[in-house]
C-alpha positions as CSV (number, residue, x, y, z in Angstrom):
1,X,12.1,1.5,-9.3
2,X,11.6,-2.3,-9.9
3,X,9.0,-3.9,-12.1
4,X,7.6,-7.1,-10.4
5,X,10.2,-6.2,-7.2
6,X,10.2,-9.5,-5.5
7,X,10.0,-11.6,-8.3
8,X,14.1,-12.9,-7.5
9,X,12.5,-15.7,-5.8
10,X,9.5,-18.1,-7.3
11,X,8.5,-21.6,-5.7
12,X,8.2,-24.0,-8.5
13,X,7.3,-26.7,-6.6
14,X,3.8,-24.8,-5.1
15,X,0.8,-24.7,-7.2
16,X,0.5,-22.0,-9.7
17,X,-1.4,-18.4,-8.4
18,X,-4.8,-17.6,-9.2
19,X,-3.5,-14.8,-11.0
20,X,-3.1,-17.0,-13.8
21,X,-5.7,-18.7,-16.2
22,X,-8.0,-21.9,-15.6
23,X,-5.9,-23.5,-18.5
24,X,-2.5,-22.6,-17.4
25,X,-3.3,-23.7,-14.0
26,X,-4.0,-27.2,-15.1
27,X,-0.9,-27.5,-17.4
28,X,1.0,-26.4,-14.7
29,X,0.5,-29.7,-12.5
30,X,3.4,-30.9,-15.0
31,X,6.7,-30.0,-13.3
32,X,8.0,-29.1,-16.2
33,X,5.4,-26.2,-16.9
34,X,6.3,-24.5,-13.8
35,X,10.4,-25.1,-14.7
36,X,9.3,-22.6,-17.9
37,X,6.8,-20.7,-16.2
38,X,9.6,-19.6,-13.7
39,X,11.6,-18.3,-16.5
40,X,9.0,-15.9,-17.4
41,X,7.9,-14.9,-13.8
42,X,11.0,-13.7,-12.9
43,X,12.3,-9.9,-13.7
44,X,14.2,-9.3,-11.2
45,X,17.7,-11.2,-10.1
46,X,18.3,-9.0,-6.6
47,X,16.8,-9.5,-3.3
48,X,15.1,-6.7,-1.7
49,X,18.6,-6.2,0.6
50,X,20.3,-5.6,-3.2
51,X,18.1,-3.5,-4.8
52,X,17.9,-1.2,-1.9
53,X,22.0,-1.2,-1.8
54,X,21.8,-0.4,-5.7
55,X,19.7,2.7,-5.2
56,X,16.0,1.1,-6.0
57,X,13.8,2.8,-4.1
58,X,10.2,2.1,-5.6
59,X,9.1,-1.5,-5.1
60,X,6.2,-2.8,-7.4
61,X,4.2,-5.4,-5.6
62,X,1.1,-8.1,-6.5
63,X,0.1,-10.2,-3.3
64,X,-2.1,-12.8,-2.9
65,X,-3.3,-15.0,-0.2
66,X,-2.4,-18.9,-0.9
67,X,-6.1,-20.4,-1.7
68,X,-6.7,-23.9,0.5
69,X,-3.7,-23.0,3.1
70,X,-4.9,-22.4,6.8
71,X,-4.8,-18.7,7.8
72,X,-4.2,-15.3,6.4
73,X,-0.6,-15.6,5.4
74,X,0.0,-13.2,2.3
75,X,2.8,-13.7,-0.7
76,X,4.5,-12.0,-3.6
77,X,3.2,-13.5,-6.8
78,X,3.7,-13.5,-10.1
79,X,2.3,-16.6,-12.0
80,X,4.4,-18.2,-9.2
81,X,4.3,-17.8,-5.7
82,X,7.3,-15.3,-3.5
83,X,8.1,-15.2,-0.5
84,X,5.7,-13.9,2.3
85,X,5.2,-10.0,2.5
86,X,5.7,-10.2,6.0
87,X,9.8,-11.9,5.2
88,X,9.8,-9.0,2.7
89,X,8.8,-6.4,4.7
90,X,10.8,-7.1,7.8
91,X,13.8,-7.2,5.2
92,X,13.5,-3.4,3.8
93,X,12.4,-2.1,7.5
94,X,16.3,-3.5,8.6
95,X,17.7,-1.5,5.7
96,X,15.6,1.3,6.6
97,X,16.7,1.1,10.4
98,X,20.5,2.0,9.2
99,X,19.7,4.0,6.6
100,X,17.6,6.5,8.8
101,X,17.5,9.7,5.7
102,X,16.5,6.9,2.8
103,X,12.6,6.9,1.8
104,X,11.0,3.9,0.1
105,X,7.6,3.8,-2.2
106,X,6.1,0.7,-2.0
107,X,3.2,-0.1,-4.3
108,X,0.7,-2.4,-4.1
109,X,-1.6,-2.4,-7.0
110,X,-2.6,-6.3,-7.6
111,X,-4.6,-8.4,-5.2
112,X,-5.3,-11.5,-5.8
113,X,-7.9,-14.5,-3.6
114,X,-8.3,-11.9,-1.1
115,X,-11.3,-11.0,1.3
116,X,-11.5,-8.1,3.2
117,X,-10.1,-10.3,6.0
118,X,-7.1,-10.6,4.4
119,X,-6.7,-7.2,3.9
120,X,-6.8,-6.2,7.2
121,X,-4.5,-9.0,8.2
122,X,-1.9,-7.5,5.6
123,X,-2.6,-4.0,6.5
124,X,-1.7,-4.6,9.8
125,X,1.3,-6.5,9.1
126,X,2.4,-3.2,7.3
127,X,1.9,-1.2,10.2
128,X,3.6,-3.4,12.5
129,X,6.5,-3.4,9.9
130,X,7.4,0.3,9.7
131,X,5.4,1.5,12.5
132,X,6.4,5.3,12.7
133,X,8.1,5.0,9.4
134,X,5.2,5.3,7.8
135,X,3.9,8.5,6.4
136,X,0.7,9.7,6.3
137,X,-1.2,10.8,3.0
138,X,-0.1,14.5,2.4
139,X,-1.0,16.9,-0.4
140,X,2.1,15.3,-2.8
141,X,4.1,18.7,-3.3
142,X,4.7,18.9,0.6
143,X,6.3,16.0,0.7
144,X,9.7,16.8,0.2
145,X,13.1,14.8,1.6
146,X,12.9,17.6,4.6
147,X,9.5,16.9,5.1
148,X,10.3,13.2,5.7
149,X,13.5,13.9,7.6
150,X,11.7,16.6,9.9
151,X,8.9,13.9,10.5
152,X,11.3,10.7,10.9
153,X,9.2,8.9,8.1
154,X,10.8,7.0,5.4
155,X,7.7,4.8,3.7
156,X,5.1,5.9,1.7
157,X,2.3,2.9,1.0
158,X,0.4,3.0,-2.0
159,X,-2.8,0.8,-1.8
160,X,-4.9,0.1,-4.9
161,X,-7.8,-0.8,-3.0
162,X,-11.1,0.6,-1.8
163,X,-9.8,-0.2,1.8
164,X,-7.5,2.6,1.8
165,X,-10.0,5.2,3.1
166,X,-9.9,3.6,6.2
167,X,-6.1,3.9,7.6
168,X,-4.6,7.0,7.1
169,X,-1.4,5.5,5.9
170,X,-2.2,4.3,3.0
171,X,-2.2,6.6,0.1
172,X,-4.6,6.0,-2.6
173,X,-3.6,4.1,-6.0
174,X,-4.3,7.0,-8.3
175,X,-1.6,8.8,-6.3
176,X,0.8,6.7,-8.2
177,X,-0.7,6.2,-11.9
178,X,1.7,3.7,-14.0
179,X,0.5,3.4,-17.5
180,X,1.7,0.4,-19.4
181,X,2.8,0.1,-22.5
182,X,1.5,-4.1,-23.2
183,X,4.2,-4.2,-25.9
184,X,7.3,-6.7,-26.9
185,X,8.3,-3.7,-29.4
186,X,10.9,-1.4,-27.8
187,X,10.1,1.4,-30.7
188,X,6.4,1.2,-29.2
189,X,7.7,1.7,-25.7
190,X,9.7,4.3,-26.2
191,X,6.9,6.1,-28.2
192,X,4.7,5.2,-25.4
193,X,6.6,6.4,-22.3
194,X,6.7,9.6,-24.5
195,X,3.3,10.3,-25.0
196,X,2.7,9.3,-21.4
197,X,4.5,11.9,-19.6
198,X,3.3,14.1,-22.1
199,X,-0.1,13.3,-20.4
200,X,0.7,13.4,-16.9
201,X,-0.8,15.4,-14.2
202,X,1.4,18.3,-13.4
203,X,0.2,18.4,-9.5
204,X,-0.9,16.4,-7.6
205,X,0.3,12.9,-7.7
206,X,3.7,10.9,-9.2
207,X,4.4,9.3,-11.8
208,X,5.6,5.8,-13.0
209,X,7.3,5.5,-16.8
210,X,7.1,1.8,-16.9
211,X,10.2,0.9,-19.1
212,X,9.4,-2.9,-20.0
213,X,8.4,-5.5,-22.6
214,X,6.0,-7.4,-21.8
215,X,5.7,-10.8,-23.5
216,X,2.7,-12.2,-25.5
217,X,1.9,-15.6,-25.3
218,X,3.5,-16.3,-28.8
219,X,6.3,-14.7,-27.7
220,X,6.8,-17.4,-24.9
221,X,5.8,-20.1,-27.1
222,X,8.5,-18.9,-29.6
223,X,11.0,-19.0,-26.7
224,X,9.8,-21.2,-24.1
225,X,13.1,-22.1,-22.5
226,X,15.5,-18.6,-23.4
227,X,13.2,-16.8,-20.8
228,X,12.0,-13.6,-20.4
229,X,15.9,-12.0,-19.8
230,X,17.4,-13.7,-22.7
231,X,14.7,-12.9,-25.0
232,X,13.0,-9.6,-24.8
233,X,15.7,-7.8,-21.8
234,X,19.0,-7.9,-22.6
235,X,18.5,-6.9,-26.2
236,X,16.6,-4.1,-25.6
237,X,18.1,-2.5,-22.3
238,X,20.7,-0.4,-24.0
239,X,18.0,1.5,-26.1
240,X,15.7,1.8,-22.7
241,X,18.9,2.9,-21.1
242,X,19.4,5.8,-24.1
243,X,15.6,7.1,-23.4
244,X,16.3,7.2,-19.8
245,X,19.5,9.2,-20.4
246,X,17.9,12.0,-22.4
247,X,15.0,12.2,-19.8
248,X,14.8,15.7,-17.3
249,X,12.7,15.3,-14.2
250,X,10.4,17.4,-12.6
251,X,7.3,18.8,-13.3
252,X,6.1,17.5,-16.5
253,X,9.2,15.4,-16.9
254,X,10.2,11.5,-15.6
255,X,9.3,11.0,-11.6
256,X,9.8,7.3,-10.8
257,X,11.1,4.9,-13.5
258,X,10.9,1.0,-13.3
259,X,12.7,-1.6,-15.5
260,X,12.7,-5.5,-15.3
261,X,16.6,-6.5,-14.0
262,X,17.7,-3.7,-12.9
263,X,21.4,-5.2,-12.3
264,X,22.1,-6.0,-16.2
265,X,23.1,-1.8,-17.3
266,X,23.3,0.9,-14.9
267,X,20.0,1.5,-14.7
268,X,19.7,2.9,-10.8
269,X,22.6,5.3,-11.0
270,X,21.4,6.4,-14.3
271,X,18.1,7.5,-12.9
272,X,19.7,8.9,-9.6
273,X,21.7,11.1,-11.9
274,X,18.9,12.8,-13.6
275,X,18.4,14.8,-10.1
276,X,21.5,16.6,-10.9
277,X,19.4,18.1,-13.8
278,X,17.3,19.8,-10.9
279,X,20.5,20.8,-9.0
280,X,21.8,22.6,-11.8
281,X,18.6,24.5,-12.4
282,X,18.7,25.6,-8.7
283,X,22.5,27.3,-9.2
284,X,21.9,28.8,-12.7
285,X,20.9,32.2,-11.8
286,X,17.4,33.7,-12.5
């Protein structure tokens, strides 16, 4: 998976989200603000097209409407405004359309200047996205690759929102618990993602091990212009990378695993290889 999926593209030039604070909102009328806030926003270099082609296959998404704009249009945002979820979502479905045996998780756990209006008006646009694709909420240990194959569905929605009970294609948020570690330390992350899975439900749901820094503010003040990649990512990767490695999936082990530019190591086919884990388990004999 991908932390903050769509965050490859920001607008600079529209006004800053009202995910952020009063106060950076009003420094942010300086062009410059936005120039730095973009370094920060984005974790992710690869379009939607690319990280599907690299193997990702659980999207993280916040979506907002655009306060003061005519209509219901939604975006990707992260302290900077994407591109629409509609653009977004008619981009994976094409993927999807060649790729008829791949399954995609996508998440959407933030909401931002939304009414229930807007919800709907989203919702919607999901359904007429994937259509058929999408598959219905399932007791989680049924819902196997054959399952989906058998069933022709290849997208599982995850909705963190009260609205979810009424469309029975959107699977309830604590279906797909994330804990987050809030730290720039990568010995606290790693200790973190430990004691996590060591906590996680063994039925019942899946599981995200977050693997990412997150940046305090001093942090950002420190580094205002290295960015997000150059300061807390690249240094850090190969020891994320190392933890991944000397993970084993499965019950009670790593289920879905998300890192901030996924390009920079091979992150993707390191998690794709963990499966192999299970495949050997299968042959050994009992």
């Amino acid at each position: 998976g991908s932390h903050d999926s769509f965050s490859y593209w920001v607008d600079e030039k529209s006004p800053v989200g009202p995910d952020q604070a009063t106060a950076i909102k009003r420094l942010a009328r300086i062009s410059l603000v936005r120039k730095i806030m973009k370094k920060w926003s984005v974790t992710q270099n690869l379009t939607f097209k690319e990280q599907l082609e690299g193997g990702i296959r659980y999207f993280d998404l916040r979506v907002s409407s655009k306060p003061g704009e005519i209509g219901q249009e939604i975006y990707f945002i992260h302290g900077l405004f994407g591109i629409t979820v509609w653009d977004g979502l008619k981009e994976m479905n094409s993927f999807l359309e060649q790729h008829p045996k791949e399954v995609i998780f996508l998440d959407f756990n933030h909401f931002y200047a939304m009414d229930d209006s807007h919800h709907h008006f989203l919702i919607n646009r999901i359904r007429s996205a994937f259509e058929s694709k999408l598959c219905c909420v399932e007791c989680v240990e049924y819902v196997t690759l054959l399952y989906m194959w058998e069933k022709k569905h290849q997208v599982l929605i995850f909705y963190h929102h009260p609205l979810y009970q009424e469309y029975p294609f959107l699977w309830p948020g604590n279906k797909m618990p994330a804990p987050w570690a809030n730290t720039t330390n990568v010995h606290k992350l790693l200790q973190f993602l430990e004691t996590t899975l060591g906590e996680r439900s063994r039925y019942g749901t899946f599981h995200v091990s977050q693997a990412i820094l997150t940046p305090r503010v001093k942090t950002i003040a420190r580094h205002l212009i290295r960015g997000l990649k150059n300061t807390l990512v690249h240094r850090n990767l190969p020891m994320i990378l190392n933890w991944v490695k000397a993970q084993k999936p499965g019950v009670m082990g790593v289920n879905i695993i998300t890192s901030d530019f996924v390009e920079l190591v091979d992150f993707a086919a390191t998690v794709i290889a963990l499966n192999d884990l299970l495949l050997e388990e299968d042959e050994s004999p009992t």
